[in-house]
C-alpha positions, 0 to 999 in steps of 0.5 A: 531474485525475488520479485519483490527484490526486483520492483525495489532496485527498478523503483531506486534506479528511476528516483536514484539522482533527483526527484522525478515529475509524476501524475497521476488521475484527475491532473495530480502531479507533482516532483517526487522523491522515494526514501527507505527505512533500514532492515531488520533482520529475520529474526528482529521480524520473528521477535515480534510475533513470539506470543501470536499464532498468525506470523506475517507472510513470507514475501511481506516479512522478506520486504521488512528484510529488505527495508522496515518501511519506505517513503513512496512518491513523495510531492512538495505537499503530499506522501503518496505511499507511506509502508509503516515500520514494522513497530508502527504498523502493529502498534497502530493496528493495536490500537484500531483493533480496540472494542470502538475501533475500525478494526474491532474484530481484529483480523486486519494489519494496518502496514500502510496507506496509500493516499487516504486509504490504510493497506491492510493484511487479511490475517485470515489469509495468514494462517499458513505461515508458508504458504501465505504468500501465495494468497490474496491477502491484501485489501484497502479501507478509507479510515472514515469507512467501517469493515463493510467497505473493505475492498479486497485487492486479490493481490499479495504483497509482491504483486501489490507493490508492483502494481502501487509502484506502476500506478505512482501511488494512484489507485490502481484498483479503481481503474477500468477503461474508462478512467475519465469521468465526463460528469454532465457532459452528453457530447465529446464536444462539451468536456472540458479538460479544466473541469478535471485538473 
């Protein structure tokens, strides 16, 4: 069983009878739901990249096997994590690639989003078909921000789902030891639980 394969039916097993009550940083929570796409099959994957010479990586493309996209964390007011269809994500990565766009250079895929930032495959890291799941080919963006505020993840897909899935959609790439930002406060005694819910 690949990892990816793991993560899934683990994540499906938790959220499999009702919604289940997640939080998440600075008191965000909420009762969530996961929804998954049907697949498509290898070579429905292969059919889209005839005319390209970057193809996707192996474990992304074996993910879209599984499911073409998926619902994650899901609340009464927000989709936590979105993974884009496989249409979507390259006709959306199409048009952000256009001479005014985010993505004008063209070296990114947008195959999701995770809150407000885009989850982006770097198709530089992508040259070698078989050996592009091995490289830290995911990165995140804020859409708002330009190509110089990427931040690369240093994680393949696999280890990027499992990590999104760990944090319930949080961004697990901020986190450090110290999570809690305790703004003016110059003693313990002077946080105050309400400034951060």
């Amino acid at each position: 069983m690949k990892p990816i394969e793991r993560t899934l039916i683990l994540l499906k097993q938790m959220f499999k009878d009702e919604p289940r009550f997640i939080i998440g940083s600075y008191g965000t929570n909420g009762w969530a739901t996961c929804t998954f796409n049907s697949p498509l099959t290898s070579k429905e994957v292969d059919s889209y990249f005839v005319k390209e010479s970057v193809t996707l990586p192996k474990d992304y493309k074996h993910f879209l096997t599984l499911h073409n996209g998926c619902n994650l964390f899901r609340t009464e007011s927000d989709l936590i994590l979105e993974l884009f269809p496989l249409e979507e994500m390259l006709k959306l990565s199409a048009e952000h690639h256009s001479e005014d766009g985010l993505l004008s250079e063209g070296n990114y895929w947008i195959v999701g989003q995770i809150d407000e930032y885009w989850i982006l495959i770097d198709k530089n890291q992508c040259k070698d078909p078989e050996y592009s799941f091995r490289k830290p080919y995911i990165s995140v963006v804020h859409p708002s921000d330009g190509l110089e505020m990427v931040v690369p993840l240093n994680l393949n897909f696999e280890c990027f789902l499992e990590c999104a899935v760990i944090a319930q959609g949080d961004y697990f790439w901020e986190w450090s030891e110290d999570t809690v930002i305790y703004g003016d406060a110059v003693t313990y005694d002077e946080v105050d639980v309400d400034l951060y819910l």
